[in-house]
N, C-alpha and C positions, 0 to 999 in steps of 0.2 A: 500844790501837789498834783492837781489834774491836771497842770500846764505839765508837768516833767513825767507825769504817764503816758500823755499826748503824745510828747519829742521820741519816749524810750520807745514807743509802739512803731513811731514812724521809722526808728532806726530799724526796729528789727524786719518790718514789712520789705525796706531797703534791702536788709541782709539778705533779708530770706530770697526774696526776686534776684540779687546780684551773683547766681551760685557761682561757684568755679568747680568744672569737671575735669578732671587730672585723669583721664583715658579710662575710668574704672569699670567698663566693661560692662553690658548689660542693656537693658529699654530702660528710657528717662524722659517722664516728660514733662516737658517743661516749656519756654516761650523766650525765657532769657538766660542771658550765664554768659560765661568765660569757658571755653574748650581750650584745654592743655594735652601732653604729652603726657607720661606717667611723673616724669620730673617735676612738672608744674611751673607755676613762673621762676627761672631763672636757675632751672637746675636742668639736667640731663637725662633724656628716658633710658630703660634699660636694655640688658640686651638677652637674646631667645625671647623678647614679646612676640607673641601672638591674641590680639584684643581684639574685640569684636566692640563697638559700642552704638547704641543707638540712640538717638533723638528723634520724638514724636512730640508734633505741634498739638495745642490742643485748641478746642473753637474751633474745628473745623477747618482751621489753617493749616499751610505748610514751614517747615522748619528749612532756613535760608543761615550758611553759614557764611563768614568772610572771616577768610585767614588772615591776619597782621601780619605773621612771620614765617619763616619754615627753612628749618635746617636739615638736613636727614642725611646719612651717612649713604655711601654706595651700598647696592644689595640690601637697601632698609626700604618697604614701600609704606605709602599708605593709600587706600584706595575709599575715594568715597562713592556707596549707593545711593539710588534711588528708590528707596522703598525699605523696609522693617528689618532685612534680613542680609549678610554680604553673599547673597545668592542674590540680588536684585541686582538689576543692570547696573553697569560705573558710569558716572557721570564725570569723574574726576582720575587721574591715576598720577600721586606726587611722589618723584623722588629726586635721589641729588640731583642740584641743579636746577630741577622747576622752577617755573618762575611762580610766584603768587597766583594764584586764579583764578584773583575776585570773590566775587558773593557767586554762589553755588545756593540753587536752592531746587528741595523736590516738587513732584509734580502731583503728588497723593498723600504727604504729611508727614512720612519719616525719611529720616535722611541716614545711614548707617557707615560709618568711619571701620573698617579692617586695618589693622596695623600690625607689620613682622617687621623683626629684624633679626640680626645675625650676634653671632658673639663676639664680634671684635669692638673695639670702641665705637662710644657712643655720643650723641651732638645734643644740641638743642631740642633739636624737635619742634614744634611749633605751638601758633597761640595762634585762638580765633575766636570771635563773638556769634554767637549764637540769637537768631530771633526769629520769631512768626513773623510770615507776611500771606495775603490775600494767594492759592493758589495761582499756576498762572493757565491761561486756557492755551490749551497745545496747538499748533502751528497747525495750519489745512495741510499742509503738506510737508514731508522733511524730503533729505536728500539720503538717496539709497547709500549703502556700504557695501550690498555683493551684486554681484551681475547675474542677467539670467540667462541661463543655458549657454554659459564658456562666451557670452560677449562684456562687452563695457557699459552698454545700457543696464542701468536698476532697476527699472520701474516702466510700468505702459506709460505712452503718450497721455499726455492730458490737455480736452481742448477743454478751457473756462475761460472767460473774461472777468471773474472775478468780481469786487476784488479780495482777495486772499491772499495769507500769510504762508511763508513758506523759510523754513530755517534750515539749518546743521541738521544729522541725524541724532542727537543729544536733545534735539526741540530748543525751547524757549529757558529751559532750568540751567541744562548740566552742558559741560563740554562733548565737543565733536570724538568721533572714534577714531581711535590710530590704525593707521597701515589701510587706510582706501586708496585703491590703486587705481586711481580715475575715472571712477565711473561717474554716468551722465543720466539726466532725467530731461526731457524736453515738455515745455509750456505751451501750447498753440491757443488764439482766436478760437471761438464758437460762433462767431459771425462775420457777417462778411465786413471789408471793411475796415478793418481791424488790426490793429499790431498790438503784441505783449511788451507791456514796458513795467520794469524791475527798478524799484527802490530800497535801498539798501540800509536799514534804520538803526543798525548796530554790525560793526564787522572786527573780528577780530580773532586771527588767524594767530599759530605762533611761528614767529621768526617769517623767513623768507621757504623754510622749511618744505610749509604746507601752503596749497594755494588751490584756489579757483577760479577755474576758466568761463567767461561768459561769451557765450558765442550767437553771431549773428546768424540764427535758420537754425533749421530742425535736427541736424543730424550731430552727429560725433566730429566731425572735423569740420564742420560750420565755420566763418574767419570770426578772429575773437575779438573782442573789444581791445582797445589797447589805448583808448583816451582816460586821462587822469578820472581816478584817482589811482589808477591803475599804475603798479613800480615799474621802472625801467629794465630789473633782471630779476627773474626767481630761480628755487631751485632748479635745476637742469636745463638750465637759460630758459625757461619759458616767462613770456611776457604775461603775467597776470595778478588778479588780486591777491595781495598775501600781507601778510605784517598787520598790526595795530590801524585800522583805518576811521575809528571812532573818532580822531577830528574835522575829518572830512563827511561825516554823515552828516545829513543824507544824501545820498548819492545815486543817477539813477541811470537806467540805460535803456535805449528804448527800439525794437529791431527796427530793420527798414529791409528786411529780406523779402521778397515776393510771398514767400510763407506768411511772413508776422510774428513768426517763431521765435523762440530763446531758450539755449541751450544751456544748463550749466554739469561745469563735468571736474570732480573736485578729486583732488593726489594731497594724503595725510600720510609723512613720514615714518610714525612712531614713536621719533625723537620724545614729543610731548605733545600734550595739545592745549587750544583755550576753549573760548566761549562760544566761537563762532559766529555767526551771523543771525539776522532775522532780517527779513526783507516782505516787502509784501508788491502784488504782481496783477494788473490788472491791464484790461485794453483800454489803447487812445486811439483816437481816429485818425487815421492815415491814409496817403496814396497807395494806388499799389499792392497794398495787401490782398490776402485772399480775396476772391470775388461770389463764392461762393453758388457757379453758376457751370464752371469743369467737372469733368469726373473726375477730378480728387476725390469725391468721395460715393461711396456705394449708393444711394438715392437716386444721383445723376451719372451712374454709370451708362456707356455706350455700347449699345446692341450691336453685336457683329453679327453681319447677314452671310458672309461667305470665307472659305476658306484663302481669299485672297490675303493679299500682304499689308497690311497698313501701318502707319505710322507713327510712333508713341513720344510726347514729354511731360513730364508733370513739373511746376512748380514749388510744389511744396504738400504735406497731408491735405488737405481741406480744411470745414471748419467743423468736420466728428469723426472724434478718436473712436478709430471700428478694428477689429479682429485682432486686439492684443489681449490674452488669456494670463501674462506675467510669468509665464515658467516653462512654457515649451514655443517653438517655430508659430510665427512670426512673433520671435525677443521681445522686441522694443515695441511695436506697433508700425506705423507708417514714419517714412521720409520725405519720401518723394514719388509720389501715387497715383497711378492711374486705374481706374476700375471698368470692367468689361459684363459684358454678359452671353453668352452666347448658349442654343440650344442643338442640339442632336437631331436633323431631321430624321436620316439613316439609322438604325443600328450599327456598333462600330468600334474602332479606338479612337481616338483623338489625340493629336501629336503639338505640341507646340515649342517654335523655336523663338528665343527674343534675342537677338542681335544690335547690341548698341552702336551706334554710329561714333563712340571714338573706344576702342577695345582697351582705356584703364577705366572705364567706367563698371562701380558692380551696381549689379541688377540682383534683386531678388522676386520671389513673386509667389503665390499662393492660389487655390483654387477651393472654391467652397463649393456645396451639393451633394446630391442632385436634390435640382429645388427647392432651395431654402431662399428664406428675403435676405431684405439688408438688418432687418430689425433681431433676424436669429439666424445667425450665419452658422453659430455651430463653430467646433474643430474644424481645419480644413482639411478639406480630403488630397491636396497634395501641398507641400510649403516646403522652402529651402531658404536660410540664414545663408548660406557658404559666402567665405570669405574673397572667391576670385574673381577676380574681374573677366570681363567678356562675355562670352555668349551663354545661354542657358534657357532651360526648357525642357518638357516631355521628352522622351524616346523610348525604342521597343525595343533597347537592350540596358536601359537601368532598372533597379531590383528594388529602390529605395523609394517610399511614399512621402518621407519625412527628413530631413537635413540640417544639422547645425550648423556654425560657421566652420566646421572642417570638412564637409562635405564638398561632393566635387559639380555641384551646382549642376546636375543631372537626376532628373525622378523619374518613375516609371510613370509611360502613358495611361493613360484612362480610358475603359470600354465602357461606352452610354451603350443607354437603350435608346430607341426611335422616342423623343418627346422631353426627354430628361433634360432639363439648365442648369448651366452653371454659372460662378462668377467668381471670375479674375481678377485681382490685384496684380497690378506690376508695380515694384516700390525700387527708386534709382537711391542707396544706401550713400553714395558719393556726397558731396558736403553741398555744389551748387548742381542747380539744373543743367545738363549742357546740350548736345547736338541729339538726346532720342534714341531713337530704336526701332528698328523693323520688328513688327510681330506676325509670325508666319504661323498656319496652323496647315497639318497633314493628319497622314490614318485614314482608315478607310471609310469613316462616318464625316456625313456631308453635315454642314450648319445651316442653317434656317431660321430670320425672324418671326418669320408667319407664326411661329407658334408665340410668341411673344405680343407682335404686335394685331393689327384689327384686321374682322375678316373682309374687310373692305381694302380697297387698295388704296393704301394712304401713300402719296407722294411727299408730301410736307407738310410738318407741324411747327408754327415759329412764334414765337412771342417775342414783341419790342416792347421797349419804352422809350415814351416821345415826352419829355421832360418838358417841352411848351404849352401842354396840355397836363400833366401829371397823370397820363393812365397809360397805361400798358396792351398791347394792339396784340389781338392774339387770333392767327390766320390757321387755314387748314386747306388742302387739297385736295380731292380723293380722283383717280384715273377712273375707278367703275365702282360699284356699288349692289348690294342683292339684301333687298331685305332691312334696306337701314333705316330701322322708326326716328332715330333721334340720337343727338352727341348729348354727353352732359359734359361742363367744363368745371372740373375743380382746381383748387389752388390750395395750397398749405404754407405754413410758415417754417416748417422743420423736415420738409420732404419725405414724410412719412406719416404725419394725419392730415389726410385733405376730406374737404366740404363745398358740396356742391352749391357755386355761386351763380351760373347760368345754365339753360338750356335753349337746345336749337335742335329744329325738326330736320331729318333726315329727306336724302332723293328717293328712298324705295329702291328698287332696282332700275340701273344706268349704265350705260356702258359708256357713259358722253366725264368728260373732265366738269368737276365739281367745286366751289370755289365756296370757303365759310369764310366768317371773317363776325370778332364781335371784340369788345371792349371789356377791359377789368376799369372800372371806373374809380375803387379805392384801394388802391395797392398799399401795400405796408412798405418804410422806412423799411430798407435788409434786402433779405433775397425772398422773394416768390415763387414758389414751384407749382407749376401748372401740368397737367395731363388729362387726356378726354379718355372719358367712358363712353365707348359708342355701343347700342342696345339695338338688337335685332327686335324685328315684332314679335317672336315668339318670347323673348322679354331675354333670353342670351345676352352677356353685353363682355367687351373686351377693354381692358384698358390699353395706353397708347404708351408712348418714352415719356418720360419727366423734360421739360421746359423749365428751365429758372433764367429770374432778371435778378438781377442787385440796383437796387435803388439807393441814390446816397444823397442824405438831404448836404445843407449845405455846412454843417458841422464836420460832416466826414468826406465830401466831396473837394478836395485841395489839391493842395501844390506842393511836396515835399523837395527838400535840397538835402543831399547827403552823399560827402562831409560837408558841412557845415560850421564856422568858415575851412577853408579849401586850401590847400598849395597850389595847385591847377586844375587838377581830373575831380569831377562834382557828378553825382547824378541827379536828375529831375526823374521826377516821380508824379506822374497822372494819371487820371480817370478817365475814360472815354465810353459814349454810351453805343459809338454806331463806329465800324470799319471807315475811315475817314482819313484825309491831309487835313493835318490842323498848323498851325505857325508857331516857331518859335522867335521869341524877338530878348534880348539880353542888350538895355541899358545902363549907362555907367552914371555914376552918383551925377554929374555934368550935363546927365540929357542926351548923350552919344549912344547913337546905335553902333555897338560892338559886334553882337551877331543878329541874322536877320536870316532863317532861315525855313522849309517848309521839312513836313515830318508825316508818316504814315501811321497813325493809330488805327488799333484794333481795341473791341468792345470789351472791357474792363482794364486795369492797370497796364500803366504803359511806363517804358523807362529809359530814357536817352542819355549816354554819358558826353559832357558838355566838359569841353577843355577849354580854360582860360590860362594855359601855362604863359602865352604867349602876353596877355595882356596886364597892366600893372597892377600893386596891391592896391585895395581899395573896395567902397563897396556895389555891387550891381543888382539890380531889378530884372527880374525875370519874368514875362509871360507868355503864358502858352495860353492861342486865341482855338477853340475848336469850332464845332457849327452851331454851339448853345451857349455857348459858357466862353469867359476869359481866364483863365487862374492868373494867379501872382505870387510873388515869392524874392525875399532878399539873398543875394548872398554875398560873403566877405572873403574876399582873396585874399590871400599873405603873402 
């Protein structure tokens, strides 16, 4: 008798856990069951439904469905949320035609099912199991759905090395949104040294419909990847990832742009959508990459002393994402960036023209002040998005402070007072770096670093690195001198807290050329930023321009080949610590010198495109000999 109250107990424990919900509308919570239609298994739901129903997980967990089946008439939806109520976000949106779309699960414990239809005939409807599973933790980052302020970028720049996850805008649970019209988010290095490289650990797009483009460098039309697993046609003939690519995970891609950058910039139909993707994004050590020792970015911006003409290019952001606010001028953040500084000696206007050296390049560019750092720039006090290419700049006949991309890349000049700084961003929005820009400044107000730099007449401040030695040689000049007790030299790792590591006594007053010179004996792996505090005897002190090195041990110090293997055209990719002819030499698998040639490197990432069209497929040895180092490197012709 206790054995068959045993069984009956166990049957009904079964029962009772096994439920079946026939769409009955309402909160339910539960952990298991069978989810139906109003029809239930093997009938047909009704029609003028309108059902609300919900499922909450309990323990703490979230409630995860998977549909088996699904029929649904035209003009019949159902829509599943993420959260308690069908005012929570959609994860899901099924009608005729859908295809199945997996396990679905919330991010906070309920999951809630909408369901209408019409009064014309009526289908199956659908069946699906219901269950608890462990929340899932949400993506560091998703991919935006609107742009800001009338462009295609979603989202500020982000520089992180990671590593971190980054999905669909659905996250980790639910499916992506429908009708995203391209828009893009850009990944950069926060060090030097550096490239973002993208693994792709679930993808699944629907149809050929919808797709995402991954692109080599920071900007919007960046060149895209187009090596498998990537399909040969998507919608609107674009080359990129689209369709079901979960047999091919994982899959990864990794930049080789001077940036280090990667771009992803994703076009959802409508039609329908799936699961999307998760990927997660961290930096590998590469040639090439940032150097983190340019003014790309505001730390090691360059002091302009006069109104003359000089001459600008950037390679890419830097390696910190600076003056993107998310919803007014500057959009996106930076591209392609150069940073200035410059101050008022006069009272005055100040005028500036930036003239690109080939006119379909656009330029944007921005102005912060007066007298802010890099650490609190603030809104800027003049910025322009505009979409046209060529020239652009101050003048004293525009009206406008501020621009989006319909603007006609013209803002009104700026009246300083005698002492007031500023600082300039010029950002090249165009996809690669190309031939620069003349930047010219006019108005009636003269520029002067004096107010910036020391009251001493500094002719040069330079800092090396002599990699036979592993310290960093750090020189200084001064033409005259009044009053100078002593330099202090600092250094920092983020060029923005520095601590003082040496000090040297000063000439007093001189009118004779002055010569320092002292040693960083323990540099850090990365970049270095160094600047002197020089201190009058009445204890007054000035600081000087920022100095950075990039130091690359020998994990990140290489040889990169890309494409790799090749049809002919391949680039090399090197590191150089001093302006120098280094050697290139390209052996073939046989021991044949193919090419033997000499080459002009400049102090960090260097790039030479290397044509083997002419020579046969197979595979060749490459190095490059400099005045410290040899790199090496294979590569396979086809």
């Amino acid at each position: 008798m206790k054995l068959i109250i045993t069984i009956i107990s166990l049957l009904f424990c079964i029962l009772s856990f096994a439920q079946t919900y026939n769409n009955p509308g309402g909160t339910i919570n539960t952990c298991s069951g069978t989810f139906y239609d109003t029809g239930g298994s093997g009938g047909d739901y009704g029609s003028n439904e309108n059902i609300v129903t919900t499922f909450c997980a309990t323990g703490g967990q979230c409630m995860q469905v998977n549909f088996t089946s699904l029929s649904l008439r035209t003009n019949d939806i159902l829509t599943v949320h993420d959260g308690p109520t069908n005012g929570s976000p959609i994860i899901a949106t099924l009608v005729n035609g859908s295809p199945l779309p997996g396990a679905l699960a919330a991010t906070s414990g309920c999951l809630t099912f909408w369901f209408t239809s019409d009064n014309a005939n009526v289908r199956p409807g659908w069946a699906a199991t219901l269950s608890c599973v462990a929340c899932p933790v949400p993506a560091d980052y998703t991919m935006p759905t609107t742009s800001i302020n009338g462009e295609y970028v979603g989202a500020c720049l982000v520089s992180d090395c990671g590593p971190f996850t980054f999905a669909d805008d659905g996250d980790l649970a639910g499916n992506y949104s429908n009708n995203i019209n391209n828009i893009y988010r850009v990944f950069c290095p926060n060090a030097a040294g550096q490239c973002m490289q993208v693994t792709f650990n679930s993808f699944d797009l629907f149809n050929t419909f919808d797709y995402l483009l991954v692109k080599n460098g920071p900007t919007q039309n960046s060149p895209d990847f187009v090596t498998p697993p990537a399909t040969a046609t998507a919608y609107a003939g674009v080359t990129a990832l689209n369709s079901n690519l979960n047999g091919s995970t994982p899959f990864s891609y990794t930049s080789t742009d001077a940036s280090g950058c990667l771009t992803f910039r994703n076009f959802t139909s409508g039609v329908s959508n799936a699961s999307g993707w998760d990927a997660t994004l961290q930096c590998v050590p590469c040639a090439g990459g940032p150097n983190g020792t340019d003014n790309n970015d505001c730390q090691t911006m360059t002091p302009l002393c006069s109104a003359a003409t000089i001459t600008g290019n950037a390679s890419g952001p830097g390696i910190v994402a600076e003056g993107c606010n998310g919803t007014a001028c500057p959009a996106g953040g930076e591209n392609h960036t150069n940073w200035y500084t410059f101050t008022a000696q006069t009272s005055g206007t100040i005028q500036v023209t930036m003239t690109p050296t080939s006119g379909t390049d656009d330029y944007d560019f921005a102005i912060y002040g007066p007298n802010v750092t890099c650490g609190a720039l603030g809104s800027p006090l003049r910025c322009t998005d505009s979409g046209l290419t060529g020239t652009t700049g101050l003048t004293s006949i525009a009206l406008d402070a501020t621009e989006d991309v319909t603007g006609d890349s013209f803002l009104q000049e700026i009246t300083a007072i005698a002492g007031q700084s500023f600082i300039l961003v010029v950002d090249e929005w165009s996809p690669t770096s190309g031939g620069g820009y003349d930047l010219t400044f006019g108005g009636t107000a003269s520029l002067d670093c004096s107010v910036l730099l020391l009251p001493i007449e500094l002719s040069e401040f330079n800092a090396n690195y002599s990699p036979e030695y592993d310290v960093v040689d750090l020189s200084w000049t001064t033409e005259s001198e009044r009053d100078n007790d002593r330099f202090e030299i600092e250094k920092s790792v983020d060029g923005i807290n520095f601590e003082v590591f040496h000090s040297m006594k000063g000439a007093g007053t001189t009118q004779m050329q002055t010569q320092y010179y002292t040693i960083d004996e323990n540099p850090y792996n990365g970049v270095n930023y160094y600047r002197l505090n020089q201190f009058d005897f009445d204890g007054n002190s000035k600081y000087s321009e920022i100095r950075a090195v990039n130091i690359l041990n020998d994990d990140y110090d290489l040889l990169s080949v890309f494409p790799n293997p090749t049809s002919g055209q391949t680039e090399v990719i090197f590191n150089s610590y001093s302006k120098e002819e280094v050697n290139l030499k390209v052996l073939s698998s046989d021991g044949r010198v193919v090419v033997d040639m000499p080459l002009d490197a400049t102090p960090g990432g260097n790039r030479f495109e290397l044509d083997l069209s002419n020579h046969e497929q197979g595979l060749y040895f490459i190095t490059i000999t400099t005045g410290t180092k040899t790199y090496t490197a294979k590569v396979t012709k086809n």
